[in-house]
Every structure is written in C-alpha cells, then in structure tokens.
C-alpha positions in Angstrom: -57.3 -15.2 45.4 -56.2 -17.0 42.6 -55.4 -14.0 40.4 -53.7 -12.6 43.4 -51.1 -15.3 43.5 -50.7 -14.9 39.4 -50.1 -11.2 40.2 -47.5 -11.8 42.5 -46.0 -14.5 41.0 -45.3 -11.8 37.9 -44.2 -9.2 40.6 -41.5 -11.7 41.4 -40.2 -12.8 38.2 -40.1 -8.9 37.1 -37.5 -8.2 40.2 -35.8 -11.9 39.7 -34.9 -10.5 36.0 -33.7 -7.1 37.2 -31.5 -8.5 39.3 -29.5 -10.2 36.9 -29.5 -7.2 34.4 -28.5 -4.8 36.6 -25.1 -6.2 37.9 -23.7 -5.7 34.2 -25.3 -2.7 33.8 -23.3 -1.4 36.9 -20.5 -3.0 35.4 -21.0 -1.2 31.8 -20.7 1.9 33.7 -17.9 1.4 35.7 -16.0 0.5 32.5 -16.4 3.7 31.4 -15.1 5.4 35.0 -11.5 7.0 34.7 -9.5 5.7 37.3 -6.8 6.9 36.4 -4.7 9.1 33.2 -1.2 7.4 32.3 1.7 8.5 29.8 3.8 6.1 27.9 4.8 5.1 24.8 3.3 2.7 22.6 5.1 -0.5 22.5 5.6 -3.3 19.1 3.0 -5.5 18.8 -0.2 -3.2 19.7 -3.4 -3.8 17.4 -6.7 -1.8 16.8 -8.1 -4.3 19.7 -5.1 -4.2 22.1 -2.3 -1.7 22.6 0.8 -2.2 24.4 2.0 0.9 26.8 5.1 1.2 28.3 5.1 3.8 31.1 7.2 5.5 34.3 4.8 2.4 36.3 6.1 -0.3 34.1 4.6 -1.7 30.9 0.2 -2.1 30.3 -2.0 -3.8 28.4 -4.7 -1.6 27.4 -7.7 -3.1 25.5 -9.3 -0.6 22.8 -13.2 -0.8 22.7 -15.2 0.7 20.1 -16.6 3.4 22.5 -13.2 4.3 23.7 -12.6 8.0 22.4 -9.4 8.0 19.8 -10.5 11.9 18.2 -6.9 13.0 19.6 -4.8 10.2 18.5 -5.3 7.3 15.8 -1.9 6.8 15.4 -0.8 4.0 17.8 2.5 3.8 16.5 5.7 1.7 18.5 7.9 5.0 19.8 4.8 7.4 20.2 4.0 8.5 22.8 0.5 9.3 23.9 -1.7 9.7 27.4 -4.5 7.5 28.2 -7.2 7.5 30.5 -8.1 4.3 32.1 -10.8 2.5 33.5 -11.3 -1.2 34.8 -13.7 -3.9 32.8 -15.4 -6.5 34.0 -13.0 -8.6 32.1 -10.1 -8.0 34.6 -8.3 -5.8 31.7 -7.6 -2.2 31.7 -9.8 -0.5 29.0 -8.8 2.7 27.4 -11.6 5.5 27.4 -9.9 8.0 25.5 -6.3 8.4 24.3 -4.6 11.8 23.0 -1.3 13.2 22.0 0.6 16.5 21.8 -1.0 18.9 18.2 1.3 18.9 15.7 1.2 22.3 13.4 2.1 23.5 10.3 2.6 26.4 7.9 2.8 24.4 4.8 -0.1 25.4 1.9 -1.2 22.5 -0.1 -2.8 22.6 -3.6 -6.0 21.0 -3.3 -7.1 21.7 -6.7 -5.0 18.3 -7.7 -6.0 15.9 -5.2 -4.8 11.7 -5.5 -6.1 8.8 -3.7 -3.5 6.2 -2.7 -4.2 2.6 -0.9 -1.8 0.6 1.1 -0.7 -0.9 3.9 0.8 1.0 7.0 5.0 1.0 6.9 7.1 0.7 10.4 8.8 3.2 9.1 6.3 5.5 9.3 6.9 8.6 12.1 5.4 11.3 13.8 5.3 13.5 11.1 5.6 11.1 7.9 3.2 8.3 6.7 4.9 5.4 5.0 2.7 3.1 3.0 3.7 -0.2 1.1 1.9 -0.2 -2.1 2.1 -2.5 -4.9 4.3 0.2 -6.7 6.4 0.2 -3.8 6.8 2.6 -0.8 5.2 5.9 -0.6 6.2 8.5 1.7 3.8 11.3 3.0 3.8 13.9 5.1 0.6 14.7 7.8 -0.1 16.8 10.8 -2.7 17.6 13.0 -4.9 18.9 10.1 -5.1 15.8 8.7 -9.0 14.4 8.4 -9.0 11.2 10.0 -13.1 10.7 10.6 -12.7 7.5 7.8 -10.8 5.1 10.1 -11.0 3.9 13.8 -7.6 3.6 15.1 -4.4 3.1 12.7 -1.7 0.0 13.4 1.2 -1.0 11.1 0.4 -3.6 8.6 -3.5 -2.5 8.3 -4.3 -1.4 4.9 -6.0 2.3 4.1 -6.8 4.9 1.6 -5.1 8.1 1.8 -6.1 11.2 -0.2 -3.2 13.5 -0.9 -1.5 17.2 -2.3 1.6 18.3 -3.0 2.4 21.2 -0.5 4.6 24.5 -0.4 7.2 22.2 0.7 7.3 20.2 -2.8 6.1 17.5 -0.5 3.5 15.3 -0.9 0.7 15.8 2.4 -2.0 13.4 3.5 -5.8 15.1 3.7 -7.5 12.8 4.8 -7.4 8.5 5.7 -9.9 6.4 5.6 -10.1 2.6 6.7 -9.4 0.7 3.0 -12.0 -1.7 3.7 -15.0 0.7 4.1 -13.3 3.4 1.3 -13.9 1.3 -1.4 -10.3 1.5 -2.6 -7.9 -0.2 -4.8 -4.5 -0.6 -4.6 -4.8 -1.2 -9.0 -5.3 -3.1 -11.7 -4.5 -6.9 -11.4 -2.2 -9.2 -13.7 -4.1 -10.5 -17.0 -3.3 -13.4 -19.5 -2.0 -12.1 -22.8 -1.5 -13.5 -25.7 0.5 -11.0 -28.9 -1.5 -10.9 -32.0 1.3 -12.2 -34.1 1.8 -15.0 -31.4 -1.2 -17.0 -31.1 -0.1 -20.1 -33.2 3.4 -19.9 -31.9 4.9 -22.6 -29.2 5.3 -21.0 -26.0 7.0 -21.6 -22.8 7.4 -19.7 -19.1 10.3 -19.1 -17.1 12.6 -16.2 -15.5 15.3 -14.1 -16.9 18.4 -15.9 -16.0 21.8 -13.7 -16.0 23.8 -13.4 -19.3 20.4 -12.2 -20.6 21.3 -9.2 -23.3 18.7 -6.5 -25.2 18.8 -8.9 -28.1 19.5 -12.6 -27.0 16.8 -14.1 -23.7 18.6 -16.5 -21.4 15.0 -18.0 -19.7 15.4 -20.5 -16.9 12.7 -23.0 -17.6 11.4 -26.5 -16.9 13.1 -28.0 -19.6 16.5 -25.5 -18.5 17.7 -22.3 -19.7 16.5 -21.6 -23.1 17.8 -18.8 -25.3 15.8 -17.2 -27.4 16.6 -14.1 -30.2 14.7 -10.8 -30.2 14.3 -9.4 -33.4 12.9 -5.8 -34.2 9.4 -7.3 -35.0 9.0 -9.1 -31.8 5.8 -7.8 -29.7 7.8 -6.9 -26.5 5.1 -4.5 -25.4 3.4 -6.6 -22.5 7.1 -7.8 -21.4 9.7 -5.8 -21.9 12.0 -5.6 -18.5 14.5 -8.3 -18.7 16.0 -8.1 -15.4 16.9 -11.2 -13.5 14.4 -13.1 -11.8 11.4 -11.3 -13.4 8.9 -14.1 -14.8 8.3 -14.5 -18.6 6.1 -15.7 -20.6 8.0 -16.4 -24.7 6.2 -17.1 -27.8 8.7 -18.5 -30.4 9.2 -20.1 -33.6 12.3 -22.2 -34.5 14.9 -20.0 -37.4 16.7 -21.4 -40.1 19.7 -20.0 -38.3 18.9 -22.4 -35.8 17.9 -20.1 -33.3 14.9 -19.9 -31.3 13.0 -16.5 -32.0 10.6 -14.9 -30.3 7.4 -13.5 -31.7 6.4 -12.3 -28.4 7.1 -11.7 -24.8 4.6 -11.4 -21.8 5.5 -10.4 -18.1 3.7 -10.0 -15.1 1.8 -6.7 -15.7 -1.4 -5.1 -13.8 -4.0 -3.9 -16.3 -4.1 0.1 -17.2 -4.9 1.3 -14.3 -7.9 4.3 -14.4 -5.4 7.2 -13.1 -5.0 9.9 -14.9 -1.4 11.8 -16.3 -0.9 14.9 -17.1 0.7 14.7 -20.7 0.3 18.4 -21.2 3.2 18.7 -18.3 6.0 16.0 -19.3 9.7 15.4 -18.4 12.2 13.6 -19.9 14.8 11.3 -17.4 17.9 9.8 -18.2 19.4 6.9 -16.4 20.4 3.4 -16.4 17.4 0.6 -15.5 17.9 -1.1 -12.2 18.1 -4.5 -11.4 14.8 -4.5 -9.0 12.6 -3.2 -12.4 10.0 -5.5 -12.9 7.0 -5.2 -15.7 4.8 -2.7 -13.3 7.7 -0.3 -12.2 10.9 0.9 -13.5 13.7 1.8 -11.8 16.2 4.2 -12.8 19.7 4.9 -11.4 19.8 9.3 -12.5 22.1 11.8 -11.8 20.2 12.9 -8.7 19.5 9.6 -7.0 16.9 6.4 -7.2 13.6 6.8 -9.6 10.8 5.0 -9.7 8.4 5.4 -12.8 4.9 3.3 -13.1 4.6 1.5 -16.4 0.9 1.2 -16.6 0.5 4.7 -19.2 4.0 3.5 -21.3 2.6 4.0 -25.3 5.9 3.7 -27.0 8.1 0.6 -25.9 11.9 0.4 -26.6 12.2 0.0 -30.2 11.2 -3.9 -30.0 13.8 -4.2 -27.2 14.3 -5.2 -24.1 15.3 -3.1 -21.2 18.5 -5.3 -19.3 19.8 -4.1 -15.9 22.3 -1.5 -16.6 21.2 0.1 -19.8 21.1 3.4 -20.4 17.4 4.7 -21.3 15.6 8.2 -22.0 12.1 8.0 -20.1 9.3 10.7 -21.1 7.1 11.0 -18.1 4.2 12.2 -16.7 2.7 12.7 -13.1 -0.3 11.2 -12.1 -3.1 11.5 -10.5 -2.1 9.2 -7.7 0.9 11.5 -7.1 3.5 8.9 -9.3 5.6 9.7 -12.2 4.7 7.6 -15.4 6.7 6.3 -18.4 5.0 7.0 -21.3 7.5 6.7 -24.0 11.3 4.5 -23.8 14.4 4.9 -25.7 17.5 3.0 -25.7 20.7 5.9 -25.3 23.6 3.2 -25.6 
C-alpha cells in the first residue's frame, strides 16, 4: 500500500509539472502564428531588437527575435519600405516572423579578382541602392543589390558597425559582395595612433599644441599651454610623422632655441594611425594636382583638383614634402596608388608653388 501511495504521489507531481510547462509552450507556438502580413515603411529610431513601422493602419512597434526570418530584407532602413508578417507574443508586443522587400537587379559585372575589405559604421545616408559607411578615413560610398551576400550579419541598423567586402564594377563603381556583422568578422577599421619620438629629436625640449592660423610652410604658429608659440622649420627638420599644418590639427614639436633667437624645430609629430597592412598597387600610379584642404589631418589628405574633392590616405606616403609642411591652400603634386581597401594613397608629396 505504501508503495502505491509513493507511486501516485509521482504520478501527480509528473502532471503538476506539465501543467506549468505547457502554457508557454502553447505560447512559444502562438508566437510564431501569422496573424496577420502588413506593409509600411520603416520609421527613425528602429534597432536590430525593435523596429518602428509606419503603415496605411497607423504606426507599429514590431519587436525582432532571433528566430524571426530576415533572408529577404536586412536592411531596416528609415524610408524603406518592407512587408512583415506578424504574430502576437506573450509579451503583449507584436513580433515579427519574417520581413521581405521588393528584389533589386542588376547588369553590372564586377572584377572579383581584386577584392577589399572595409569596416565601419552604417551612414543615414545610406539608400536603397547605395551603402554609406563612416570610417575612420571618412565616408565610403558603395553600391549593393540583391546579389549582395549578407549570411555574415543578422539585421542591419544605422550606427552599427560592419565589414563589407567589395569590387569595382562595369559601372567604375565600387559594389558591396558580401557584409558581415564587424564584431563576429574579426575586422579593423586600422591601425591606431602611436607615440613617436624623431631620431634627431630625442634630447630636444618638446611641447604639444594645435596649428593656430597664420601658420606658414616655414614658420609654426602652435597654440599651447604656455600660448601660441612659433617655431622655424628648417630643411633638416623630421617632418615625416607630422607634416599637415592645417588649423586645429594636434602637434606634437621638438625644438631647440637658435642664435637668431628663434625657436627651431627638430621634429614634428601628429596624430597618425600606424602603417596599416593594406596593400597598393605601385606598379599602377597616378599623379594629382591640387591645393591641400583645410579638413587634412595627419591620416587623410584632402585635395581641392580640377575635377572636384579628393581624398588620399597617408598611411603608404615614402617621400614627404621636402622637409615642409603642407598649409591649407598650397598647391601640391600627389603620386598615388589604389589600395587594396579600394582608397587612393599618397605615396610621394611635392610642393608646386
């Protein structure tokens, strides 16, 4: 009898424990019923967790689980518009079970034979057809469509950073292959900022500040601690590590006190990222002529050409200006190279006037 009563008692716990699973396993599965397909267009402020719809019925919140189905749309961009099947959580919210969007084709070849890798973070201007990423070297503009491999990432949402592999196409365009999320792609948006100290500087005083304006090629105006300090740049200063003068940029000056009276420096360091490990193609280089821009910092140049805006990396640069310094407005000849991250890079600078 005894045993009986155990058996029973066991009998009873068993059901009193599938009762209280099975409510949320009905619930799991009515998550993932569609009640109902909607249209809209996705609204500012959606996430990889939560988008914001605004539809003919008025404007949803849609909540993005990691089972919903996004193999016909990752972009969830504000102004796109997408369909969305719905179902209802247990949570109260409405949960998206798979979201789509209208193919987008194209005719244009690419040359995959010279493939890049770019990381950033992803642009509001970005559209339909083009993908605009903020990188450290500024904003990179390429083109995708509905070949475009997106198995590396979940869901894409302005200001999340990823890695995008890339080819120029038949177009002269640069087109996106594939993206992948940047945390799980192991990428790097470059080098980062060393100390660095010129050979010939090492027992020289030193002090760091930013260009102020009246700054010239041969005479620094530095806006320091101790106020602006001007300092001469002869042909033997090491300029290499901090050559763009343009206002605002941060300095670092070695110097030594003339008998002219003057302070002169020995050697100038700016904020610059470490080689990165792209490759150029120096068998295929160009030469540009234009005058250096006021936004030109240590890691990018700026030139104002003939045929608009250019930016050149200055990671690869082997020849600096002649011991000078570039100042906003000069007039330079640039001998660059592309890269394999799709940039141009400076790889020699002279001054023209």
């Amino acid at each position: 009898m005894k045993k009986h009563r155990i058996v029973q008692w066991c009998m009873a716990l068993c059901m009193a424990l599938g009762l209280l699973i099975l409510p949320a396993a009905r619930m799991d599965a009515q998550a993932a019923e569609v009640i109902a397909t909607v249209r809209g267009t996705v609204m500012k402020g959606t996430t990889s967790q939560l988008m914001y719809l605004d539809t003919s019925s008025g404007k949803m919140e849609v909540k993005i689980d990691g089972s919903t189905d996004t193999s016909g749309c990752k972009f969830l961009l504000p102004g796109k518009v997408i369909s969305v099947s719905l179902s209802h959580g247990s949570d109260g919210y409405l949960h998206a079970v798979k979201i789509s969007a209208d193919a987008q084709d194209s005719s244009v070849s690419l040359d995959t034979s010279s493939v890049s890798t770019v990381t950033g973070t992803l642009n509001e201007k970005t559209k339909n057809d083009i993908l605009c990423l903020d990188t450290q070297y500024g904003l990179m503009e390429l083109k995708y469509d509905s070949s475009l491999d997106m198995s590396g990432c979940t869901i894409m949402v302005l200001g999340q950073s990823y890695t995008v592999k890339c080819a120029r196409g038949s177009d002269a365009y640069m087109h996106a292959i594939s993206i992948s999320d940047a945390s799980s792609s192991g990428g790097s948006t470059g080098g980062s900022t060393t100390s660095y100290v010129p050979s010939n500087s090492s027992s020289s005083s030193s002090v760091t500040g930013k260009v102020s304006s009246d700054t010239t090629p041969d005479i620094l105006y530095l806006s320091t601690d101790y106020g602006v300090m001007q300092f001469k740049i002869d042909s033997d200063a090491d300029t290499s590590r901090g050559m763009v003068h343009t206002k605002g940029n941060k300095l670092t000056v070695y110097f030594y006190h003339g008998s002219d009276g003057y302070l002169h420096a020995t050697g100038i360091v700016g904020e610059k990222a470490n080689a990165s490990d792209v490759s150029v193609d120096s068998s295929s280089t160009s030469t540009v002529s234009g005058q250096v821009m006021k936004k030109s910092t240590e890691n990018i140049l700026l030139l104002d050409t003939r045929y608009g805006e250019m930016e050149l990396k200055m990671d690869k640069i082997q020849d600096g200006n002649n011991g000078r310094a570039l100042v906003e407005d000069m007039w330079v000849n640039v001998t660059c190279a592309r890269g394999s991250d799709a940039y141009m890079h400076a790889l020699s600078i002279s001054t023209l006037r």
